[in-house]
Biopython code that builds the backbone (N, CA, C, O; Angstrom):
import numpy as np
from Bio.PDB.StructureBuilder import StructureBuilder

atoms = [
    (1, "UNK", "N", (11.552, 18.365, -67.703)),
    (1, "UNK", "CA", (11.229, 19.303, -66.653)),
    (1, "UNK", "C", (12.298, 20.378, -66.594)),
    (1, "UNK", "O", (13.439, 20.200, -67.020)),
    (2, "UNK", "N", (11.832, 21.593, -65.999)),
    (2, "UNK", "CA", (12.631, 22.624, -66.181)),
    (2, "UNK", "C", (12.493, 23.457, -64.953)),
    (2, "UNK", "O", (11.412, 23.501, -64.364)),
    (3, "UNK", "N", (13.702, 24.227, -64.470)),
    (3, "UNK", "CA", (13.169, 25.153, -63.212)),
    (3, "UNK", "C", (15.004, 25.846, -63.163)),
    (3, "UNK", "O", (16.028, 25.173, -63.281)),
    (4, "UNK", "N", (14.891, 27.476, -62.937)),
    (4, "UNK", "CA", (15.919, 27.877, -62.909)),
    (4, "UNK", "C", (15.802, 28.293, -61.948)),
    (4, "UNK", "O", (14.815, 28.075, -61.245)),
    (5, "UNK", "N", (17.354, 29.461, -61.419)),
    (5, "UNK", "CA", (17.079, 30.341, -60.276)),
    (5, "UNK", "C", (18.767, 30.968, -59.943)),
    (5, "UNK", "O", (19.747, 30.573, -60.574)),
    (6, "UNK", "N", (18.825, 32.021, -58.812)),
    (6, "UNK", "CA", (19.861, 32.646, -59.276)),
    (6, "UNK", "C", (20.329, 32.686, -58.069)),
    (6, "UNK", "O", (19.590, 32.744, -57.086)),
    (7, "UNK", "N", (22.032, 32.652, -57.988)),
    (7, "UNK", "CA", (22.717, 32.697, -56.555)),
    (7, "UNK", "C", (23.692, 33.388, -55.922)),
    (7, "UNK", "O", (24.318, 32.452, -55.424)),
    (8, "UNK", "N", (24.258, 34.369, -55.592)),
    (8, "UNK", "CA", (24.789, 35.365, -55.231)),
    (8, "UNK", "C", (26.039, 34.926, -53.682)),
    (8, "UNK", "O", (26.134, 35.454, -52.574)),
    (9, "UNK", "N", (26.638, 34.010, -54.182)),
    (9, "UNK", "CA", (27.487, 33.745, -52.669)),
    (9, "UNK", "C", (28.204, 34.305, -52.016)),
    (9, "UNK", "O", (29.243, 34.643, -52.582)),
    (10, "UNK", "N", (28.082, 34.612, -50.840)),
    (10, "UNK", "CA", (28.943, 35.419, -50.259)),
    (10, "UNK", "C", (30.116, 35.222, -49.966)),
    (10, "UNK", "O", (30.605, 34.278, -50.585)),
    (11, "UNK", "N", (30.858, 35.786, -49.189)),
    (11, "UNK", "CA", (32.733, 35.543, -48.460)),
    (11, "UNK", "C", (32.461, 34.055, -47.315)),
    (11, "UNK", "O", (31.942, 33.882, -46.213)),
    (12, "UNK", "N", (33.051, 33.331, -48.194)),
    (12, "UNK", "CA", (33.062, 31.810, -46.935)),
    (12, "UNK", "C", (31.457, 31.148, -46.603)),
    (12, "UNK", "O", (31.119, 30.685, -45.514)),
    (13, "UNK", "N", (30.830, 31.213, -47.492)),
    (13, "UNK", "CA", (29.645, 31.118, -47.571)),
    (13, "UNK", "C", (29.095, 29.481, -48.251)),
    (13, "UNK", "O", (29.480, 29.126, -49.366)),
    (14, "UNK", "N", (28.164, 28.604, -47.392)),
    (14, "UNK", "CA", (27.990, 27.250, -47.721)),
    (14, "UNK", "C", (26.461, 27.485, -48.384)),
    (14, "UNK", "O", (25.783, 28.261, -47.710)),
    (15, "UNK", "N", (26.148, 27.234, -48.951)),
    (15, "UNK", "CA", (25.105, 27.400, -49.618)),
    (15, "UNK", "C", (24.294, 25.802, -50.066)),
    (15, "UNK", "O", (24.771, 24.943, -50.808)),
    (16, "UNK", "N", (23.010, 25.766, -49.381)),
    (16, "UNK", "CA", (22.634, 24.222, -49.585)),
    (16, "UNK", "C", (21.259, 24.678, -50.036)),
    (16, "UNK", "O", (20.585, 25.552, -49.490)),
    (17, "UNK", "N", (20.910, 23.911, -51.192)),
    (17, "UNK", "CA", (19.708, 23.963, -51.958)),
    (17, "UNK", "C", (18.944, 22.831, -52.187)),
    (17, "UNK", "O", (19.481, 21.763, -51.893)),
    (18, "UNK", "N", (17.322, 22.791, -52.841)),
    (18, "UNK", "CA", (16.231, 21.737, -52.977)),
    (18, "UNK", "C", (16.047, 22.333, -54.231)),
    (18, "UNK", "O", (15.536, 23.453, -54.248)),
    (19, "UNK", "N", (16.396, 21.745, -55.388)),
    (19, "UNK", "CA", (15.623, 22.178, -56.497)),
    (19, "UNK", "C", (14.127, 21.467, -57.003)),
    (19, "UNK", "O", (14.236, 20.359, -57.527)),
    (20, "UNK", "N", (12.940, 21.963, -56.890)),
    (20, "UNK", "CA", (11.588, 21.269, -57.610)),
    (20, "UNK", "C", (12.002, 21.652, -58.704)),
    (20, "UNK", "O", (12.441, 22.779, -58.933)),
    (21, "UNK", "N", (11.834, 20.127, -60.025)),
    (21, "UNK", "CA", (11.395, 21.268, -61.491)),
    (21, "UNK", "C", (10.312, 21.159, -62.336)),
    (21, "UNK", "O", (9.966, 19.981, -62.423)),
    (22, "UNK", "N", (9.694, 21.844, -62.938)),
    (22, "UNK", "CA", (8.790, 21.802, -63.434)),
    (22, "UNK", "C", (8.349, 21.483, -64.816)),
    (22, "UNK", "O", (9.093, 21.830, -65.733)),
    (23, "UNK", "N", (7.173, 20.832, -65.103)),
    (23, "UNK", "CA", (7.157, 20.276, -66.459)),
    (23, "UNK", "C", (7.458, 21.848, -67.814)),
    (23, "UNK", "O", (7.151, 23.040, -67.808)),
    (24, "UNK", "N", (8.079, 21.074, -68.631)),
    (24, "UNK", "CA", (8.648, 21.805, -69.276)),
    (24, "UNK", "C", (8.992, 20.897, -70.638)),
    (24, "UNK", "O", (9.690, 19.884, -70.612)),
    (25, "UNK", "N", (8.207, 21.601, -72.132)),
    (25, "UNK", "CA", (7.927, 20.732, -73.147)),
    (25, "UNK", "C", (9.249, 21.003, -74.299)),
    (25, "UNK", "O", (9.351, 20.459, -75.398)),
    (26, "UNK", "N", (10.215, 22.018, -73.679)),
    (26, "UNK", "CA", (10.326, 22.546, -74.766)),
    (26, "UNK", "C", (12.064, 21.259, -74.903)),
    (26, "UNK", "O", (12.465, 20.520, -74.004)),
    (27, "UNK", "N", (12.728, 21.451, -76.392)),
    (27, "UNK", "CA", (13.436, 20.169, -76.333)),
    (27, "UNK", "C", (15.472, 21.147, -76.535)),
    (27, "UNK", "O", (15.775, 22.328, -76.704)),
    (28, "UNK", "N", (16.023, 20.330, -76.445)),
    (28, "UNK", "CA", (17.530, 20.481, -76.309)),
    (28, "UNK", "C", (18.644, 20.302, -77.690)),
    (28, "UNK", "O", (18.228, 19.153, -77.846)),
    (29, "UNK", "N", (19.297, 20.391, -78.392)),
    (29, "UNK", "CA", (19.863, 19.662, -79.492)),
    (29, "UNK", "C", (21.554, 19.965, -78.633)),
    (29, "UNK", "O", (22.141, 20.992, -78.294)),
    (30, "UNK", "N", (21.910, 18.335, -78.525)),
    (30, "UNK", "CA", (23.708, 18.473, -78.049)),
    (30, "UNK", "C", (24.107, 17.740, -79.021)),
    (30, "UNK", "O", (23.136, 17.067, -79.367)),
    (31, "UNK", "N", (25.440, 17.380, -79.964)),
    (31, "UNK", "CA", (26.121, 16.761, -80.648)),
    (31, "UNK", "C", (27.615, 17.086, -80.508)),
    (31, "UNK", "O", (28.192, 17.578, -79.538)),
    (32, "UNK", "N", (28.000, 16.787, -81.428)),
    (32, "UNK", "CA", (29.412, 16.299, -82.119)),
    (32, "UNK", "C", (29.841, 16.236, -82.894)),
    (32, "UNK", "O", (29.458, 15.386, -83.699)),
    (33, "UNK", "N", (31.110, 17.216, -83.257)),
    (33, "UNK", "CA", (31.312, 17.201, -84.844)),
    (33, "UNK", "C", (33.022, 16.708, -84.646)),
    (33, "UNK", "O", (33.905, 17.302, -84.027)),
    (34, "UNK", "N", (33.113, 15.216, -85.531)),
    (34, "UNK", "CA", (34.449, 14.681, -85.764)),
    (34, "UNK", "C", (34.373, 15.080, -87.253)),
    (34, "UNK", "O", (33.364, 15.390, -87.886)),
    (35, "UNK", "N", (35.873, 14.995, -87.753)),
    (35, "UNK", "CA", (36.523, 15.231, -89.038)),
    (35, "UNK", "C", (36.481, 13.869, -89.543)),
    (35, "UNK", "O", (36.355, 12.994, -88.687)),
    (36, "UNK", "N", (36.572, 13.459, -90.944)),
    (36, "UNK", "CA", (36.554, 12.717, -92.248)),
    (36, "UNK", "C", (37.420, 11.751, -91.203)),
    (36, "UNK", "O", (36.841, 10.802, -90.675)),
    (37, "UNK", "N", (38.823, 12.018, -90.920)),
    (37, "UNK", "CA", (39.847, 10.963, -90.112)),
    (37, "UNK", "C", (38.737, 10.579, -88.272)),
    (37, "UNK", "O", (39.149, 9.663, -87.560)),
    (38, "UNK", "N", (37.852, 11.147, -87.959)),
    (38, "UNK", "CA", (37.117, 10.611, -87.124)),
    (38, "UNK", "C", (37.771, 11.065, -85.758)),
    (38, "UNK", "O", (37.569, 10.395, -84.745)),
    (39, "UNK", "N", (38.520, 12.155, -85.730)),
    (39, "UNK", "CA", (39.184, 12.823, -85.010)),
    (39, "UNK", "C", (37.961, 14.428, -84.679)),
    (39, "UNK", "O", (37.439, 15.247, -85.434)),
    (40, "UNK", "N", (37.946, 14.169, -82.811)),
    (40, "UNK", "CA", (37.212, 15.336, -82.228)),
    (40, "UNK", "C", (37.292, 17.344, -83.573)),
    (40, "UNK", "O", (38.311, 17.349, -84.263)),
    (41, "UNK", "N", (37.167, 17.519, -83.601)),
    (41, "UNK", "CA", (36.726, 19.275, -84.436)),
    (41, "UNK", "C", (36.641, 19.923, -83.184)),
    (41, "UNK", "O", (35.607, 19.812, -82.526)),
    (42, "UNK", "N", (37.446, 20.482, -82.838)),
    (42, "UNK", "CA", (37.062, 22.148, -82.069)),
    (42, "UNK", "C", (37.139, 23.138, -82.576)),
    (42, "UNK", "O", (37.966, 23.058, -83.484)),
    (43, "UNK", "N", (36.471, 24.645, -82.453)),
    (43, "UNK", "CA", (36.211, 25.692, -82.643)),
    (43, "UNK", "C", (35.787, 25.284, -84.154)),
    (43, "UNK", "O", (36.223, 26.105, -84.962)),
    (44, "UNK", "N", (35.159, 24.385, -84.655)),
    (44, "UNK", "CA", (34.153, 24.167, -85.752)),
    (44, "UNK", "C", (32.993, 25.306, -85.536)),
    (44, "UNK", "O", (32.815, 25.600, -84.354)),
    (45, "UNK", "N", (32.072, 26.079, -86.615)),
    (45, "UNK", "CA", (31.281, 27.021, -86.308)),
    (45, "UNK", "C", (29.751, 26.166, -86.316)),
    (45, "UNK", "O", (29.390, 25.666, -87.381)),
    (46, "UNK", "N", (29.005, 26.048, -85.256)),
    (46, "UNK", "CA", (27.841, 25.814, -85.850)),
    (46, "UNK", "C", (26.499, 26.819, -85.736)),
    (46, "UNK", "O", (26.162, 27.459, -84.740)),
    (47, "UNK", "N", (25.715, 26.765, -87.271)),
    (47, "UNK", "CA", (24.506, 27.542, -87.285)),
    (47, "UNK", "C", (23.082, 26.579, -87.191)),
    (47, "UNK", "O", (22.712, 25.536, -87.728)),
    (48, "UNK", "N", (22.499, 27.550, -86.186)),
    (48, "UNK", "CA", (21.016, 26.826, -86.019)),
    (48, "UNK", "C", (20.340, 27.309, -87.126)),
    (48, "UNK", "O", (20.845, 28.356, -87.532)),
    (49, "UNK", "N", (19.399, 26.938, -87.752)),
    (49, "UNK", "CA", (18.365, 27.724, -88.478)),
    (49, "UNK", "C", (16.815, 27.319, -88.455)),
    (49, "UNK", "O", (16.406, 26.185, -88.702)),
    (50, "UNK", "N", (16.039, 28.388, -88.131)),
    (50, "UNK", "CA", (14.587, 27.845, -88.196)),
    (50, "UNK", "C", (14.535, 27.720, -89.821)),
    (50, "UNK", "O", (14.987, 28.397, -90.744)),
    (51, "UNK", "N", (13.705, 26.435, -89.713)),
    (51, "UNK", "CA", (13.587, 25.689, -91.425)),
    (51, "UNK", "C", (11.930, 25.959, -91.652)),
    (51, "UNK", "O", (11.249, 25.423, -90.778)),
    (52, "UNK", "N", (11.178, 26.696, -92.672)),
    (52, "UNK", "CA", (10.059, 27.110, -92.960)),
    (52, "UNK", "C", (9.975, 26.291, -94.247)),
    (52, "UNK", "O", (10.129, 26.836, -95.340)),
    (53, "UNK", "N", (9.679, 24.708, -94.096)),
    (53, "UNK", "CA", (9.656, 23.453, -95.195)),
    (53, "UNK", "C", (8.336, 24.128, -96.179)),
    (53, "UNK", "O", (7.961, 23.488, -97.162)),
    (54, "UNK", "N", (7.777, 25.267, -95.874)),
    (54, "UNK", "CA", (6.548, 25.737, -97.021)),
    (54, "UNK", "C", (7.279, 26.167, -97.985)),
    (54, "UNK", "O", (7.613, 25.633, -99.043)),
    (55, "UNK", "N", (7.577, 27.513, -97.389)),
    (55, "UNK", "CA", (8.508, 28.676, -97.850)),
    (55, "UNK", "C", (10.021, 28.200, -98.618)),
    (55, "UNK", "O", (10.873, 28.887, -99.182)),
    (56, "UNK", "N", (9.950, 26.970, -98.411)),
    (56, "UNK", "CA", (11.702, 26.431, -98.756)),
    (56, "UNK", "C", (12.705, 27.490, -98.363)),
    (56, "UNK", "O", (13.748, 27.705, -98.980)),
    (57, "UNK", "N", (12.276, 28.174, -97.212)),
    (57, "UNK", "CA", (13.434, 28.926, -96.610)),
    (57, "UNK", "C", (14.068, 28.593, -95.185)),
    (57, "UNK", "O", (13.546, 27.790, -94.412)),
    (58, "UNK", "N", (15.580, 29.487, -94.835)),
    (58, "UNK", "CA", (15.629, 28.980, -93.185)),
    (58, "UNK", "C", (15.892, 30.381, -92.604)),
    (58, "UNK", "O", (16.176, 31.377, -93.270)),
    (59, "UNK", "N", (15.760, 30.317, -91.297)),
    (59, "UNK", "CA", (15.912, 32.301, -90.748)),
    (59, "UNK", "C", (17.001, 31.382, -89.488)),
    (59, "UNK", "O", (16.850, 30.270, -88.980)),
    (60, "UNK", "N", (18.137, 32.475, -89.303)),
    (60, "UNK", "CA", (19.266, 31.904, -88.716)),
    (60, "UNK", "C", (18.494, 32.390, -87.177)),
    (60, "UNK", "O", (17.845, 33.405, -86.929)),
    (61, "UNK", "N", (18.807, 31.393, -86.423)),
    (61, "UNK", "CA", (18.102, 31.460, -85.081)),
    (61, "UNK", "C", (19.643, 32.078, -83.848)),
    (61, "UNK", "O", (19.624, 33.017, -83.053)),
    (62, "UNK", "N", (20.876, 31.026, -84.185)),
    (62, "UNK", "CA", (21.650, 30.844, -83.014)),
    (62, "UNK", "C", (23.190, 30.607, -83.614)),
    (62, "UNK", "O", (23.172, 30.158, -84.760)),
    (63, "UNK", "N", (24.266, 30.784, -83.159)),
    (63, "UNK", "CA", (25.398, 29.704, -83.589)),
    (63, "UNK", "C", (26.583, 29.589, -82.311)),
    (63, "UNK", "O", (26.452, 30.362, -81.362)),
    (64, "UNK", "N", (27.539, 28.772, -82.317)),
    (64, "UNK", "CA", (28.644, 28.874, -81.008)),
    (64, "UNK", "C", (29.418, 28.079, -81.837)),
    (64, "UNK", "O", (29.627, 27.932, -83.041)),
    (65, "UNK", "N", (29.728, 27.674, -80.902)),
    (65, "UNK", "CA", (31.319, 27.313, -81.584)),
    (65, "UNK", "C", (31.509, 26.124, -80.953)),
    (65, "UNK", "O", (31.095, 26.058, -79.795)),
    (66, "UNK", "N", (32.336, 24.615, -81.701)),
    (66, "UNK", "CA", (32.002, 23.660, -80.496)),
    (66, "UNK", "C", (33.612, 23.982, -79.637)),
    (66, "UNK", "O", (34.295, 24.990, -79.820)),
    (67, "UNK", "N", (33.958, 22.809, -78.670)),
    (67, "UNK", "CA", (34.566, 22.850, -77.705)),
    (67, "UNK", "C", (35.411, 22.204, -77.849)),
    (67, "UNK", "O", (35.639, 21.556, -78.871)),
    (68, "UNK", "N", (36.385, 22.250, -76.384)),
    (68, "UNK", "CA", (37.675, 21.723, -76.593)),
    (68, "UNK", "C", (37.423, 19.779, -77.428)),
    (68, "UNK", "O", (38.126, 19.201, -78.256)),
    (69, "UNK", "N", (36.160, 19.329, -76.725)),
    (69, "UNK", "CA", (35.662, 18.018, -76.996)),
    (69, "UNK", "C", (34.893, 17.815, -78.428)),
    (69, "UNK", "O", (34.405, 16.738, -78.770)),
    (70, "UNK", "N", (34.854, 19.098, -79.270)),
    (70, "UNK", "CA", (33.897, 18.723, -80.527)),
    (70, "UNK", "C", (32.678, 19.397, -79.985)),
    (70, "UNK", "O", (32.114, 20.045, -80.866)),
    (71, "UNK", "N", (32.194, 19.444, -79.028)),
    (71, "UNK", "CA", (30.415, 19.365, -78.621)),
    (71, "UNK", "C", (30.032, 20.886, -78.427)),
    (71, "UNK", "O", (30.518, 21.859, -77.850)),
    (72, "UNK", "N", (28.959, 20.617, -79.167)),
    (72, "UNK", "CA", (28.030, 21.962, -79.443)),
    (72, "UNK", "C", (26.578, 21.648, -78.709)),
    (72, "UNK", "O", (26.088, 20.524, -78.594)),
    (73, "UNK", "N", (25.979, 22.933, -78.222)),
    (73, "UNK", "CA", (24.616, 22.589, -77.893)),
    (73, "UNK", "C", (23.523, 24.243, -78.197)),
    (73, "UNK", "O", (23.834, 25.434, -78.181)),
    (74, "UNK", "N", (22.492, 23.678, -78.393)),
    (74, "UNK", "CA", (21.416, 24.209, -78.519)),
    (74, "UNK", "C", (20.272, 24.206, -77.798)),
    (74, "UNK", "O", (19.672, 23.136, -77.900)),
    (75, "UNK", "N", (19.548, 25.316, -76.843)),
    (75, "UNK", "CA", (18.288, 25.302, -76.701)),
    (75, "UNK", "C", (17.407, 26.437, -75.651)),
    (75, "UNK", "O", (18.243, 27.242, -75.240)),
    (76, "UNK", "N", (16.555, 26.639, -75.306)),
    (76, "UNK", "CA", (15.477, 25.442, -75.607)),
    (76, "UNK", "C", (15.136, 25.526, -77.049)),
    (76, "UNK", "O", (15.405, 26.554, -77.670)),
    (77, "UNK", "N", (14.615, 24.607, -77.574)),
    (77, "UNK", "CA", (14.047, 24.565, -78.789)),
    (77, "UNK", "C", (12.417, 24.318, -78.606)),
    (77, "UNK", "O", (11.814, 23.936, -77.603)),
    (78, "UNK", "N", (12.036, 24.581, -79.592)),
    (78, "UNK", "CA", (10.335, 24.791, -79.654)),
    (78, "UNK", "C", (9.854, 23.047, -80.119)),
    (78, "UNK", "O", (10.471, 22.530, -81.051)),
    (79, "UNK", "N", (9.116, 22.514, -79.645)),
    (79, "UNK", "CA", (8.837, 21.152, -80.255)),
    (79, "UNK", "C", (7.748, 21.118, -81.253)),
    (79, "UNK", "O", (6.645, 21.605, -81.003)),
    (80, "UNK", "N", (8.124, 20.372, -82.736)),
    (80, "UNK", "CA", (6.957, 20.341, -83.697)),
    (80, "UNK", "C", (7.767, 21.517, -84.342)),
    (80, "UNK", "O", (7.110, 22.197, -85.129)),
    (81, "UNK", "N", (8.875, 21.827, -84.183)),
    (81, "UNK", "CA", (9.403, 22.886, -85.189)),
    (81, "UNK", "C", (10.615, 22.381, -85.814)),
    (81, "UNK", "O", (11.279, 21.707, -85.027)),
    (82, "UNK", "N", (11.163, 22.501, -87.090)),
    (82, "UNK", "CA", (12.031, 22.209, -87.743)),
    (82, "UNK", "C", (13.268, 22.860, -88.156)),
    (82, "UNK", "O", (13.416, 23.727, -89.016)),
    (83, "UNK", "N", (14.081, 22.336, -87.449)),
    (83, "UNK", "CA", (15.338, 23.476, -87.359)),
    (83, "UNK", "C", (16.856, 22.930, -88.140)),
    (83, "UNK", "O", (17.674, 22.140, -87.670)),
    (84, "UNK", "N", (16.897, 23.572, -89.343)),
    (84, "UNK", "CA", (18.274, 23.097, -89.923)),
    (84, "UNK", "C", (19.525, 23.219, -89.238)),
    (84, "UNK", "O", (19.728, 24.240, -88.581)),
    (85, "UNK", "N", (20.570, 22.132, -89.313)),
    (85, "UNK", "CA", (22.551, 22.878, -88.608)),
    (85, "UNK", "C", (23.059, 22.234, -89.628)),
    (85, "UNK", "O", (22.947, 21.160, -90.219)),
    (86, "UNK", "N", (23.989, 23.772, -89.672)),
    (86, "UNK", "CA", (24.923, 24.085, -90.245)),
    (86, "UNK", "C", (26.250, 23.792, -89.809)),
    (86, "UNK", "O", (26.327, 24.097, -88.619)),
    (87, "UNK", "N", (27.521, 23.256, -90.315)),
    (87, "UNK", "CA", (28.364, 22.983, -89.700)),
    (87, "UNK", "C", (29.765, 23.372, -90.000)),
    (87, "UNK", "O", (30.340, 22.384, -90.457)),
    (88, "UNK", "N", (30.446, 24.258, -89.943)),
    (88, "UNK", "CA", (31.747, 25.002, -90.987)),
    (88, "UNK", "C", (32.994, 24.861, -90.091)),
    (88, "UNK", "O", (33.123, 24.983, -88.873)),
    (89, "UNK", "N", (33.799, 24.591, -90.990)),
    (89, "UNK", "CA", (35.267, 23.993, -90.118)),
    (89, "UNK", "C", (36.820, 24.263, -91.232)),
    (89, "UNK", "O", (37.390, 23.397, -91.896)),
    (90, "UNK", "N", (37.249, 26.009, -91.095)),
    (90, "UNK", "CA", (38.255, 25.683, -92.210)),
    (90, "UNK", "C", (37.796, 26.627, -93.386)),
    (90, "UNK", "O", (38.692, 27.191, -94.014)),
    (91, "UNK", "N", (36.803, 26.796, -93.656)),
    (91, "UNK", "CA", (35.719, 27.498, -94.865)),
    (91, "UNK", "C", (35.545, 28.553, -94.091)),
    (91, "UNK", "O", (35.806, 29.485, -94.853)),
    (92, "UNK", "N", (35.276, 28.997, -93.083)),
    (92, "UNK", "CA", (34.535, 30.391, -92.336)),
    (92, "UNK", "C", (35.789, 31.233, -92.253)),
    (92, "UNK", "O", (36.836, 30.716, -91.863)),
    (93, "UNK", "N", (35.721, 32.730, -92.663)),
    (93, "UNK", "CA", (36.759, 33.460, -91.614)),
    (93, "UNK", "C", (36.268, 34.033, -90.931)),
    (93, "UNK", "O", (35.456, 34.878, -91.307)),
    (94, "UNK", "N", (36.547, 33.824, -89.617)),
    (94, "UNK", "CA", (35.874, 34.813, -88.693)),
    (94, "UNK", "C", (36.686, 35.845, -88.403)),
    (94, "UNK", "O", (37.890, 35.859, -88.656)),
    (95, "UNK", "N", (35.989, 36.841, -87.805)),
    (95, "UNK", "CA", (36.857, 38.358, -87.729)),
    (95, "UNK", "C", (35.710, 38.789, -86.795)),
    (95, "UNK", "O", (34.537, 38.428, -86.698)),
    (96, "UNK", "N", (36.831, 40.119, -85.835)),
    (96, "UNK", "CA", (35.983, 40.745, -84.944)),
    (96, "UNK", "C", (35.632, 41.791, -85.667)),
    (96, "UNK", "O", (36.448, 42.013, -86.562)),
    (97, "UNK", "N", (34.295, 42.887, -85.617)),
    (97, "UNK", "CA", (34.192, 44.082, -85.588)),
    (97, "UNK", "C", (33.816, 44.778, -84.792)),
    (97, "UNK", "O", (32.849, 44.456, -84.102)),
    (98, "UNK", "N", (34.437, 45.917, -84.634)),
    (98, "UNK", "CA", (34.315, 47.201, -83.301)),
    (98, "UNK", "C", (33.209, 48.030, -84.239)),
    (98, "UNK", "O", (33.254, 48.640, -85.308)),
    (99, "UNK", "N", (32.214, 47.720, -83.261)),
    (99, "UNK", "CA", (30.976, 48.993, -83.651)),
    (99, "UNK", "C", (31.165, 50.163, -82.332)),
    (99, "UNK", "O", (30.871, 49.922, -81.161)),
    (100, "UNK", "N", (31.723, 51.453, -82.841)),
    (100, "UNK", "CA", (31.432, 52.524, -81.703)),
    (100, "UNK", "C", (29.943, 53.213, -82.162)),
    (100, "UNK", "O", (29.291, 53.387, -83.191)),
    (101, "UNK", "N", (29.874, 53.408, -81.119)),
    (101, "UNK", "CA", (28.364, 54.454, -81.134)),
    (101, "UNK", "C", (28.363, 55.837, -80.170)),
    (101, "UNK", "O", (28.886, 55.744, -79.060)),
    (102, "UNK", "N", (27.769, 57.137, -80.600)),
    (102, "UNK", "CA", (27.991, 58.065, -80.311)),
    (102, "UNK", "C", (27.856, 57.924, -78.885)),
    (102, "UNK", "O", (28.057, 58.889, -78.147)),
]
sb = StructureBuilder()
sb.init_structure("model")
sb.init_model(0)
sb.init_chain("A")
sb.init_seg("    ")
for serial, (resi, resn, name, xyz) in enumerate(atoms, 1):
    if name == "N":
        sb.init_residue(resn, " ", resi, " ")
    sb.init_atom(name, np.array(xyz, "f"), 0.0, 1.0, " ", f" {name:<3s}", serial, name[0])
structure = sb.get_structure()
């Protein structure tokens, strides 16, 4: 089940809520990435990819980075769909780039 909504608190402000939620099919992916020694991985890179098992191809959907704990998450995800992860730790360089625009 699923149901969002948005909250704006004011100065000294108690705020008490009822959440209903509603059916909702779509699914979640959370994990964990430990190292070879079985020791937590943070800022490991992970890539989602939609997997097209016809085509033997994948189209990159998502990626983050896991956390101080290892843990990465994904979603919503579509159910009945097949989604490859990718997992890079050490191998990636990441770098910022500044795009200006007129």
């Amino acid at each position: 089940m699923y149901t969002k909504f948005f909250v704006q608190p004011g100065e000294n402000e108690w705020i008490k809520t009822e959440v209903t939620l509603k059916p909702d099919s779509r699914s979640a992916l959370h994990g964990t990435v430990t190292g070879p020694d079985g020791r937590l991985v943070c800022d490991a890179l992970v890539m989602l990819f939609l997997a097209d098992k016809a085509a033997d191809a994948v189209k990159f959907t998502a990626c983050t980075f896991t956390d101080d704990s290892g843990q990465f998450a994904f979603g919503p995800l579509d159910p009945g769909r097949v989604y490859a992860v990718k997992v890079f730790r050490n191998s990636v360089k990441v770098r910022e780039l500044e795009i200006v625009t007129d």
